[in-house]
DSSP file (Angstrom, degrees, kcal/mol; ACC not computed):
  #  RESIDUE AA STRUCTURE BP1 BP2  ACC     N-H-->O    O-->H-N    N-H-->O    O-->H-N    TCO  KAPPA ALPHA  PHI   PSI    X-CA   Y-CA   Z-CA
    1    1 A X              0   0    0      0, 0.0     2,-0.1     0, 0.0     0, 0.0   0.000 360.0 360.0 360.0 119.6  -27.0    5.3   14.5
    2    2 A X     >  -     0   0    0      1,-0.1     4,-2.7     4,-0.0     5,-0.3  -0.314 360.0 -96.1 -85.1-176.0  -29.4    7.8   13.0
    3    3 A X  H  > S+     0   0    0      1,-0.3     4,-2.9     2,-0.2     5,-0.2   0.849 118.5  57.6 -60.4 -31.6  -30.6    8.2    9.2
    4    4 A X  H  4 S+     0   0    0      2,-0.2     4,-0.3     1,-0.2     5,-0.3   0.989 110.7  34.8 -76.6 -53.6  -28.2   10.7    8.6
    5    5 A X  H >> S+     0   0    0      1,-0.2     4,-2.1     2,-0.2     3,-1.6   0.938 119.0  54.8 -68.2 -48.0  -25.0    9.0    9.5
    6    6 A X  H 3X S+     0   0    0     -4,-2.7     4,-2.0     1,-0.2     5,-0.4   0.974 110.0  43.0 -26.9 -59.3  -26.2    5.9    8.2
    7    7 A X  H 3X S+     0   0    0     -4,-2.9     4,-0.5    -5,-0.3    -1,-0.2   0.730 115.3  47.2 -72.4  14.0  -27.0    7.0    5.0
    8    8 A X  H <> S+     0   0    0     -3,-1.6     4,-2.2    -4,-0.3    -1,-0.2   0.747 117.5  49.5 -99.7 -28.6  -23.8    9.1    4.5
    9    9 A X  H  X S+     0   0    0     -4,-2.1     4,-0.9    -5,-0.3    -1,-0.2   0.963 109.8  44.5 -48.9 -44.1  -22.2    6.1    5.7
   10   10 A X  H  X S+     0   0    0     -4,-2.0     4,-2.1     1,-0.3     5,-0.3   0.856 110.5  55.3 -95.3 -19.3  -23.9    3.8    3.4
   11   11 A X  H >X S+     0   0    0     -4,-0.5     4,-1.5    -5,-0.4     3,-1.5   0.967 106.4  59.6 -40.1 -68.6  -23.3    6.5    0.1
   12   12 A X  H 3X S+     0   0    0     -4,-2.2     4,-1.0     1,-0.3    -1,-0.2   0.687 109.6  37.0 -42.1 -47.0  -19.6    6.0    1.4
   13   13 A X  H 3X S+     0   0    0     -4,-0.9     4,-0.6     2,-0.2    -1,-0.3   0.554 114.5  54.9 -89.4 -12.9  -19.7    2.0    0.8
   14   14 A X  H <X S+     0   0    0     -4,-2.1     4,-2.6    -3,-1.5    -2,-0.2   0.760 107.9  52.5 -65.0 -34.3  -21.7    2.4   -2.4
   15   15 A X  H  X S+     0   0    0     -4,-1.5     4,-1.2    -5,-0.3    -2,-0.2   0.924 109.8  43.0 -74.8 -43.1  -19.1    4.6   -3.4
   16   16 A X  H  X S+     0   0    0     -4,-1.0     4,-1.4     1,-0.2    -1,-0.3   0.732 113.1  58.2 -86.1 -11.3  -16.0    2.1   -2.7
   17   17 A X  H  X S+     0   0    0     -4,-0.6     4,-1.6     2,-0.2    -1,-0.2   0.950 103.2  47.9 -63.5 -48.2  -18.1   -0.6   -4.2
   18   18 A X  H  < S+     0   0    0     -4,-2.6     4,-0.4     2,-0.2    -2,-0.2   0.491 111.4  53.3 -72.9 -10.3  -18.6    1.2   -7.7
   19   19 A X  H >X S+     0   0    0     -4,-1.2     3,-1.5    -5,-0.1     4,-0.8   0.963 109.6  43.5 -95.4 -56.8  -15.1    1.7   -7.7
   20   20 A X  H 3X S+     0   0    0     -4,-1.4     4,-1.3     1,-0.3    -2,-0.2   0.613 116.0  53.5 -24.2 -35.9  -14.1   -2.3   -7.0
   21   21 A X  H 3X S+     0   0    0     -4,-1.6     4,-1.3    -5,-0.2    -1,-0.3   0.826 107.8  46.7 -76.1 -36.0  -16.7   -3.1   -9.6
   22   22 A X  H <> S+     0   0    0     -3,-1.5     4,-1.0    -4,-0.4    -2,-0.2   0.695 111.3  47.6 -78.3 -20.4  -15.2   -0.7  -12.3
   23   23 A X  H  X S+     0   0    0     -4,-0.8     4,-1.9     2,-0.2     5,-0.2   0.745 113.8  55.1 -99.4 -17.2  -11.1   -2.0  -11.8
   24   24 A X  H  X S+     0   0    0     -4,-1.3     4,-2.2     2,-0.2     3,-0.3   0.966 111.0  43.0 -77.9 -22.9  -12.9   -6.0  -12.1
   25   25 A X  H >X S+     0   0    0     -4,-1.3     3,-3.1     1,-0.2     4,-1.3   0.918 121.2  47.8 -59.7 -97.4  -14.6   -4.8  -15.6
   26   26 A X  H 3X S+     0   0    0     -4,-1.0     4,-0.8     1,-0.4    -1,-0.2   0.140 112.5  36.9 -52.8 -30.1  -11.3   -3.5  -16.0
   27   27 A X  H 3< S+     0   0    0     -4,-1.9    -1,-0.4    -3,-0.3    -2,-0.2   0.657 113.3  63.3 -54.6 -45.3   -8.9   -6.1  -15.2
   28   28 A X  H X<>S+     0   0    0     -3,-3.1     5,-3.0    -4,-2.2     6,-1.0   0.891 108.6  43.3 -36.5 -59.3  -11.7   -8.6  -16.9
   29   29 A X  I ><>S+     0   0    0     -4,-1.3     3,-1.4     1,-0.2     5,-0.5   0.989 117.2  44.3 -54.4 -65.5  -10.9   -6.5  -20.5
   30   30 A X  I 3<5S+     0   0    0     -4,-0.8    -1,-0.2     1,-0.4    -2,-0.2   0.337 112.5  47.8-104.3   8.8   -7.2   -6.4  -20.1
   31   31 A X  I < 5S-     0   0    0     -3,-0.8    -1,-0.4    -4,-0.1    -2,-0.1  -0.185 115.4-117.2-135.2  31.0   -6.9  -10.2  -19.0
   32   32 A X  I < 5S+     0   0    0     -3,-1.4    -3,-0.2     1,-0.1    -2,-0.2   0.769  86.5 120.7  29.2  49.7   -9.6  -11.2  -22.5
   33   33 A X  I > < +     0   0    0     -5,-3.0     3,-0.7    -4,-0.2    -4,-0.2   0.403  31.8 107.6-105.1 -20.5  -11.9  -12.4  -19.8
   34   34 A X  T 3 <S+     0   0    0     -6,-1.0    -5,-0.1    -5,-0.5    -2,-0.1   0.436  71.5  52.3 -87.3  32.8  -14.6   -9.9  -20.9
   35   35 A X  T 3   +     0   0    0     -7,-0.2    -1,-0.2    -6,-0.1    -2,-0.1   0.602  64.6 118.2 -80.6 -60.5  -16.7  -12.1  -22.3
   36   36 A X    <>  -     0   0    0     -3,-0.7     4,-2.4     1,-0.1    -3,-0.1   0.106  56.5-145.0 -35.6 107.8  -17.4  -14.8  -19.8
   37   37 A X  H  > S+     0   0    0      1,-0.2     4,-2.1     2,-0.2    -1,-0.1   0.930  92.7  63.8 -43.2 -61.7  -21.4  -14.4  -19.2
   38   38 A X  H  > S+     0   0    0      2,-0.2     4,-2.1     1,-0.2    -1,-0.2   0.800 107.9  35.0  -8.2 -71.8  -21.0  -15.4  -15.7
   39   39 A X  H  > S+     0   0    0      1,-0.3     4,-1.9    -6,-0.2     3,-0.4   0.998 113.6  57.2 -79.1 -50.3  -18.9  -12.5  -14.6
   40   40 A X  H  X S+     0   0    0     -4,-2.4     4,-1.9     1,-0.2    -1,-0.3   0.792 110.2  48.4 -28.6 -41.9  -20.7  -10.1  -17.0
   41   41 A X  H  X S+     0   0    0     -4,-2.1     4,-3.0     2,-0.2     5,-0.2   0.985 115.9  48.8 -57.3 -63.0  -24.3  -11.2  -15.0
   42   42 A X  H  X S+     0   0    0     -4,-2.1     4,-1.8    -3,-0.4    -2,-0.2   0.778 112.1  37.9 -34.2 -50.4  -22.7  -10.7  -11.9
   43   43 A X  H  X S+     0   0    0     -4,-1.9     4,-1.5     2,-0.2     3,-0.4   0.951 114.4  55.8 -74.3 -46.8  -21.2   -7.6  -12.2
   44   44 A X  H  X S+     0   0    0     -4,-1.9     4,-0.9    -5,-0.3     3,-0.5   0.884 112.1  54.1 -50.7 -94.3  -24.6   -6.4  -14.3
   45   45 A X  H  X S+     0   0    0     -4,-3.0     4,-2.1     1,-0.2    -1,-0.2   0.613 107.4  45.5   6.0 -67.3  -26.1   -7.8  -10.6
   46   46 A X  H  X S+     0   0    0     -4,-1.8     4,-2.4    -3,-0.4     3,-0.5   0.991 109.0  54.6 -35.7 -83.4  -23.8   -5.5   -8.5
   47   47 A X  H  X S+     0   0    0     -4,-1.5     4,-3.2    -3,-0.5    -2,-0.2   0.793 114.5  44.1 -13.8 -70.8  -24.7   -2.5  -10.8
   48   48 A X  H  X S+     0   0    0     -4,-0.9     4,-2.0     1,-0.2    -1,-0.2   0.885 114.2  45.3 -24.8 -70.3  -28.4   -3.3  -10.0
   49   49 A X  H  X S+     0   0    0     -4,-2.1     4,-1.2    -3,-0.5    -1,-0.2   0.693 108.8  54.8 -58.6 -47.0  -28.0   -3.9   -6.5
   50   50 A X  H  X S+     0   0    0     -4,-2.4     4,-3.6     2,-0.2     3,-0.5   0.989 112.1  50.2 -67.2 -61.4  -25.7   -0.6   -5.9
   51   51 A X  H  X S+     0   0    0     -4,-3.2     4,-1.6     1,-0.3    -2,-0.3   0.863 108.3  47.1 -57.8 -51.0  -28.7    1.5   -7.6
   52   52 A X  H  X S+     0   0    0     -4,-2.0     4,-1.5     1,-0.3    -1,-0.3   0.842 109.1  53.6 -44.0 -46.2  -31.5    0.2   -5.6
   53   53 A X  H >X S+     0   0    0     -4,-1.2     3,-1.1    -3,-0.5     4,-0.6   0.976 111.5  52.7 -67.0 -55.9  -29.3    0.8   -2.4
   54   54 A X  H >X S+     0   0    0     -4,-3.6     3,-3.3     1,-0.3     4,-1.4   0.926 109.0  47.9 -47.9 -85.7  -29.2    4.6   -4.2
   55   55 A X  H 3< S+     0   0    0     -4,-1.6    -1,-0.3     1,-0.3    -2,-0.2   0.623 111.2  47.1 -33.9 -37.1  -32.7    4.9   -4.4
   56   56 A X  H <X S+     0   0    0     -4,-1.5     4,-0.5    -3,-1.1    -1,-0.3   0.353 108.8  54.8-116.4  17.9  -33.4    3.9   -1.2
   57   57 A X  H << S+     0   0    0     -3,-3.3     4,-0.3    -4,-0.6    -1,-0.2   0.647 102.7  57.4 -89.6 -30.4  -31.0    6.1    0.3
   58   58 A X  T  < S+     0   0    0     -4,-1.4    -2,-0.2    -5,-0.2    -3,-0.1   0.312 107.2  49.2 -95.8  20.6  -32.4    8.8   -1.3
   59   59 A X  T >> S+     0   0    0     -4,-0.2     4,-1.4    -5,-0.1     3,-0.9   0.727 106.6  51.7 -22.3 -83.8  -35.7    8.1    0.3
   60   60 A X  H 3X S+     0   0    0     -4,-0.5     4,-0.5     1,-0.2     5,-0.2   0.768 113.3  47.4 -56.0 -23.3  -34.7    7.8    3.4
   61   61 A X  H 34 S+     0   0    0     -4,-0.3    -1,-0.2     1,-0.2    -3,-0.1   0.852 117.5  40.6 -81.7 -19.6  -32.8   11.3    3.0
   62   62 A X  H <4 S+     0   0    0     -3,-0.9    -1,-0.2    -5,-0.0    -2,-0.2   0.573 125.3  29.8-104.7  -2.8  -35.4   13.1    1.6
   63   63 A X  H  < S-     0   0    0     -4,-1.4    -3,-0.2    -3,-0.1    -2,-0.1   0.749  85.1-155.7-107.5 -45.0  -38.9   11.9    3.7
   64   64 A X     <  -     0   0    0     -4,-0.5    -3,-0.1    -5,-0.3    -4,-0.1   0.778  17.2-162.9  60.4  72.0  -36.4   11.2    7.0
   65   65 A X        -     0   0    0     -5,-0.2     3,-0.2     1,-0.2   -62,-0.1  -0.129  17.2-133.8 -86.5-171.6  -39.1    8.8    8.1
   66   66 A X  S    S+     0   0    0      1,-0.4     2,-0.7   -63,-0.0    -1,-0.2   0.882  94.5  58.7-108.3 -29.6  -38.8    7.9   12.3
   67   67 A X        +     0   0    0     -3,-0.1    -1,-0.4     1,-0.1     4,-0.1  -0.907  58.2 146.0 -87.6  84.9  -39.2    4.4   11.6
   68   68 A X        +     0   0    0     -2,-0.7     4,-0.3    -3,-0.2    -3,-0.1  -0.198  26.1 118.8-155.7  80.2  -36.8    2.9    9.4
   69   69 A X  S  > S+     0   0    0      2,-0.2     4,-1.4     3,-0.1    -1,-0.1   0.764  77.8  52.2 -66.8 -54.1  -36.2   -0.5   10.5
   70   70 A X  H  > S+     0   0    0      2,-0.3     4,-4.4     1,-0.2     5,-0.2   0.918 111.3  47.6 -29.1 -68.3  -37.5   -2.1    7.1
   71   71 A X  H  > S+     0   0    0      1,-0.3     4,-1.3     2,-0.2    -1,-0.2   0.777 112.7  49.1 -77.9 -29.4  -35.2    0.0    5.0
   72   72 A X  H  > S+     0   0    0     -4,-0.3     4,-1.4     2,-0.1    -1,-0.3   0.940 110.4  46.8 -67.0 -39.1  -32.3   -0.7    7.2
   73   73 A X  H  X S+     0   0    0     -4,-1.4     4,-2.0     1,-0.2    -2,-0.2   0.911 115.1  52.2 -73.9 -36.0  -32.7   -4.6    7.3
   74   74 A X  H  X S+     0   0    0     -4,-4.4     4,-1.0     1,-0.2    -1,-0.2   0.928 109.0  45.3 -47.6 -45.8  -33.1   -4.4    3.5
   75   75 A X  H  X S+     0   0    0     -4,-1.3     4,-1.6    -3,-0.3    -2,-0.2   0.871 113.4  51.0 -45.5 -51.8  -30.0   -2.4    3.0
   76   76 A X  H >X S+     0   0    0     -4,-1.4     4,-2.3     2,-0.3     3,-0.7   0.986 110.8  53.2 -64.9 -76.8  -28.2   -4.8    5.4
   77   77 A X  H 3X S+     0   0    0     -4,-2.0     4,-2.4     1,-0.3    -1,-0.3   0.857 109.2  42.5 -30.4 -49.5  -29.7   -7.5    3.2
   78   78 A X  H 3X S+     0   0    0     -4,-1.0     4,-1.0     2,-0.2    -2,-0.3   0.885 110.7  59.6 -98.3 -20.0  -28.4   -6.2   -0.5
   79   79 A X  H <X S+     0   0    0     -4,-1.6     4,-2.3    -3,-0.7    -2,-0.2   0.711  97.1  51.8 -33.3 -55.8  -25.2   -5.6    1.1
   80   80 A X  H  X S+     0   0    0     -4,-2.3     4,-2.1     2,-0.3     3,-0.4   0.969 117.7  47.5 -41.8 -68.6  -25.0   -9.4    2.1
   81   81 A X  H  < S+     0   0    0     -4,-2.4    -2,-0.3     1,-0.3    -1,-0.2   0.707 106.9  55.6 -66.7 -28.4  -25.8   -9.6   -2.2
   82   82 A X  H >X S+     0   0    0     -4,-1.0     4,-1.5     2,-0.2     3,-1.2   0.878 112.2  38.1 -43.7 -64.7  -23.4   -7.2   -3.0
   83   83 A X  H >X S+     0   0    0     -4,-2.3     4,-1.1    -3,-0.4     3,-0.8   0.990 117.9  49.7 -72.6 -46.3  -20.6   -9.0   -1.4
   84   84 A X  H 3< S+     0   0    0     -4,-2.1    -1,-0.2     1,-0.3    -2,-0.2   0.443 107.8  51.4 -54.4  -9.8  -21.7  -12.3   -2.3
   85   85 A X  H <> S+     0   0    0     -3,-1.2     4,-1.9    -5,-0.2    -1,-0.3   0.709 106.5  58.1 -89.1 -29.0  -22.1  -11.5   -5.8
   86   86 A X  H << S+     0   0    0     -4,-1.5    -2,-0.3    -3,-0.8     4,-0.2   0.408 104.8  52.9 -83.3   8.6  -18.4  -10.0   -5.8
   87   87 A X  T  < S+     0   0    0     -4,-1.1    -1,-0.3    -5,-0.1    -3,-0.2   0.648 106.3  47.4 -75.0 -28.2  -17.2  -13.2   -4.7
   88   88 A X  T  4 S+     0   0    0     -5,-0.3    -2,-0.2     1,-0.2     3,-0.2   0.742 115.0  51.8 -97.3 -17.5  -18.8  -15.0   -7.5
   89   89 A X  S >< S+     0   0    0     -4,-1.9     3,-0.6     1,-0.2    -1,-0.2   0.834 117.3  32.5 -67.6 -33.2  -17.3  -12.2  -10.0
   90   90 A X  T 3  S+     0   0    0     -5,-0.2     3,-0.3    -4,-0.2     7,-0.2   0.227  93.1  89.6-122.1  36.1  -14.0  -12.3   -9.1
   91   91 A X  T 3   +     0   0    0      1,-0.2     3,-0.3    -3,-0.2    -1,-0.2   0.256  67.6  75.1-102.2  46.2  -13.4  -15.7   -8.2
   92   92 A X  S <  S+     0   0    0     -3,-0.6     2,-0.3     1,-0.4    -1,-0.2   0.652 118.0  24.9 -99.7 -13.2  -12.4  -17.1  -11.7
   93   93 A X        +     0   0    0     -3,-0.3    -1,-0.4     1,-0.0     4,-0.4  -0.791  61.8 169.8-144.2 107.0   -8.7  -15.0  -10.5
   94   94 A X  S    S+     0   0    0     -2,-0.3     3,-0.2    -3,-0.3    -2,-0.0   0.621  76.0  54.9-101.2 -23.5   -8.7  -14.8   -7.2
   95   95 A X  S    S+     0   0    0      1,-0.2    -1,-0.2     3,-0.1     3,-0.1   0.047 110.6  49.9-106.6   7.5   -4.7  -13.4   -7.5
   96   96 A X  S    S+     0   0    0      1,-0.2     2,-0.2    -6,-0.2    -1,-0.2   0.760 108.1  61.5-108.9 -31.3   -5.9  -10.7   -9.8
   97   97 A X              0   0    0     -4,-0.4    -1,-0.2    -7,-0.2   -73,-0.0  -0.743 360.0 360.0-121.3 122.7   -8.8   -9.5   -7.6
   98   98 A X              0   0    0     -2,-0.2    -4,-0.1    -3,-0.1    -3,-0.1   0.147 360.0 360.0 -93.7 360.0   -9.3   -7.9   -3.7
């Protein structure tokens, strides 16, 4: 795959992320959940995690480097933390939560 369709790819999954992270905030409020530290860390985790993946998407779009093996296995890598942190947010209601 080259850098361009990766990154438009990986924009695409950032995108559906920040929306799945915004309806558990939002399901969290309306089910008096939004308190629990836990999920709050998590989600705060996500958040993190999504922007770093932005930044280094917008690197790669803007030098285009020819080698960028590193910056994919990283991506690949906070992806992995990104789902694995949204397991550990939304499994306190697993019947509320995708």
């Amino acid at each position: 795959m080259d850098i361009e369709s990766f990154c438009t790819y990986m924009k695409d999954e950032m995108t559906g992320w920040k929306a799945k992270s915004y309806d558990l905030i939002r399901n969290m409020e309306k089910a008096s959940m939004g308190n629990d530290e836990k999920r709050a860390a998590s989600i705060a985790e996500m958040g993190a995690i999504i922007e770093r993946v932005e930044q280094i998407l917008e690197k790669l779009e803007t030098e285009c480097p020819a080698n960028w093996d590193s910056e994919k296995a990283e991506l690949d890598n906070m992806i992995c933390d990104i789902k694995e942190t949204w397991r550990e947010a939304s499994a306190a209601s697993p019947d509320d939560f995708d």
